[in-house]
Wavefront OBJ file of the C-alpha trace (Angstrom):
o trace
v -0.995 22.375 -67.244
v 0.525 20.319 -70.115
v 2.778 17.271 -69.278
v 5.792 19.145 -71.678
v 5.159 22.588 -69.490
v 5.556 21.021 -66.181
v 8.826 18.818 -67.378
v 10.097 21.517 -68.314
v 9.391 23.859 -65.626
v 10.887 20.653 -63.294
v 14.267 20.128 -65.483
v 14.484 24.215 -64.728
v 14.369 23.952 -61.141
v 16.685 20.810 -61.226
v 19.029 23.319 -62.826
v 19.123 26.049 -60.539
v 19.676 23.343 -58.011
v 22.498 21.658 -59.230
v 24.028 24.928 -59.425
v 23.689 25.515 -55.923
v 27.007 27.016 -53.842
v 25.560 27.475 -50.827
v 22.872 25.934 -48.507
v 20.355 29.158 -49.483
v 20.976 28.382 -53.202
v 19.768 24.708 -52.509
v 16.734 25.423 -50.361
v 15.954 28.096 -52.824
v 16.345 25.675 -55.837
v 13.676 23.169 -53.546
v 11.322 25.577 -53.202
v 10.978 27.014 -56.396
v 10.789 23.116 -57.476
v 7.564 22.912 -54.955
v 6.232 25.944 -56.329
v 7.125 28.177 -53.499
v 8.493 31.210 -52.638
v 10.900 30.600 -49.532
v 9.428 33.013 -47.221
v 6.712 30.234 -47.591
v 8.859 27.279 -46.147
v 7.914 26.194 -42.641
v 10.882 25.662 -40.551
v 8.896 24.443 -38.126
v 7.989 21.802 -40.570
v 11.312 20.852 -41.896
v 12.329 20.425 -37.762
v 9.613 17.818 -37.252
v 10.436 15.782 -40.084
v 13.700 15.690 -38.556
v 12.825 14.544 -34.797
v 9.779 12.813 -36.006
v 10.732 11.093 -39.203
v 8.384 8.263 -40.454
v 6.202 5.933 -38.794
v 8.556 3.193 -37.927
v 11.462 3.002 -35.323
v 13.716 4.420 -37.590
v 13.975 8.271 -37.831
v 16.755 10.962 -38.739
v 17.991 11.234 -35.533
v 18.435 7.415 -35.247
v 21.538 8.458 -36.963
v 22.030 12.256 -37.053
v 21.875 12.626 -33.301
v 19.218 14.908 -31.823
v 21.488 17.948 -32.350
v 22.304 18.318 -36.145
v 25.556 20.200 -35.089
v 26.927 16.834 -33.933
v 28.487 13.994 -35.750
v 26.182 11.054 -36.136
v 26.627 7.409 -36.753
v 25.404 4.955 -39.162
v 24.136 1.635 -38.056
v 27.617 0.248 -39.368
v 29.180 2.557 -36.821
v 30.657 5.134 -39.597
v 31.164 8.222 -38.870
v 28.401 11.024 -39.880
v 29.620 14.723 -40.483
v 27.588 17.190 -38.749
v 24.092 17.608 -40.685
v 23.831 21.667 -39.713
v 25.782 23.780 -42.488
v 26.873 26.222 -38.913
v 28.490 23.122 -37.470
v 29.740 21.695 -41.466
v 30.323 24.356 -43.979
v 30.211 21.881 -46.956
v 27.081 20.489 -45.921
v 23.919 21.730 -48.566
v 26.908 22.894 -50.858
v 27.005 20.140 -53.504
v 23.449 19.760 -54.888
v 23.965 16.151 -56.887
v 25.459 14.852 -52.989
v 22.471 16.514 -51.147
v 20.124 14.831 -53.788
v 22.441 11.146 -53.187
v 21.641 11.355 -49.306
v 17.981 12.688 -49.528
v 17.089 9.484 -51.924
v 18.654 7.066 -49.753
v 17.613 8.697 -46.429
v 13.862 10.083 -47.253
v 13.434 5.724 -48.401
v 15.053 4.384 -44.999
v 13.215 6.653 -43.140
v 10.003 7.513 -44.416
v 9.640 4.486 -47.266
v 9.354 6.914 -50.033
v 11.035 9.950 -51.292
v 10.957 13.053 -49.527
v 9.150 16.127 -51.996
v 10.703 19.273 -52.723
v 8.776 21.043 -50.056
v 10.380 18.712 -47.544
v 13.466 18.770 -48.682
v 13.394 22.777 -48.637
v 11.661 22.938 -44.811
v 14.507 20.581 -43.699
v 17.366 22.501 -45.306
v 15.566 25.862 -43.911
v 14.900 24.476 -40.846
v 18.944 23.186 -40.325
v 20.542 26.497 -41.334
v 18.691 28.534 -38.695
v 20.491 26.562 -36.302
v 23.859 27.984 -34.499
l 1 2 3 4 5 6 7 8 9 10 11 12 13 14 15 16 17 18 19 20 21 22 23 24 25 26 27 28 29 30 31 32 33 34 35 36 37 38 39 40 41 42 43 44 45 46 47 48 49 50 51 52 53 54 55 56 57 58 59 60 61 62 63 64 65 66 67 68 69 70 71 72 73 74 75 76 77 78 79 80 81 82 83 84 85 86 87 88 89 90 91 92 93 94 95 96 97 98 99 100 101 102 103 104 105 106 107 108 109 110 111 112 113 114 115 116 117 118 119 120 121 122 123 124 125 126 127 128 129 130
């Protein structure tokens, strides 16, 4: 595939996520960006980079708490909204915010950015939690 075609084909997806309303648009907009369809997400995937995180002490529940329908903490002591869109209906709502927190996060956690798959598992993964 050409450099141009796949550019292009990314600047689409970006798109149809920044347009996202709703936690479904925004996993949906991931996935297509990873070249899946969502019935191909793994939840089970996007739970385990949650509780496992990356290889260092740090990890998303360092902050997030161990249930995502909690408020978390930072390690300034500010207060975290609940992660889980059940327990915080504006969470996954605002795709240029979910993108702001994934950069910062995926790098203090895992030491790189998180991919488009991951970002899609985690978001699937959080809203089939009640």
């Amino acid at each position: 595939m050409n450099k141009a075609l796949v550019m292009a084909s990314l600047s689409a997806c970006a798109l149809n996520a920044a347009a996202a309303e709703t936690p479904l648009h925004l996993r949906d907009g991931y996935a297509r960006a990873a070249g899946l369809a969502p019935a191909e997400l793994s939840v089970a995937a996007g739970e385990a980079l949650f509780r496992r995180g990356g290889d260092g002490e740090r990890q998303c529940v360092s902050c997030h708490t161990e249930d995502p329908r909690r408020k978390g903490k930072t390690r300034a002591g500010k207060l975290i909204a609940p992660l889980a869109p059940s327990a915080n209906a504006a969470r996954f709502t605002d795709a240029a915010k979910a993108e702001k927190w994934f950069a910062r996060n995926c790098a203090d956690v895992l030491g790189r950015a998180c991919s488009a798959r991951e970002k899609a598992n985690l978001i699937a993964w959080l809203m089939t939690i009640n």
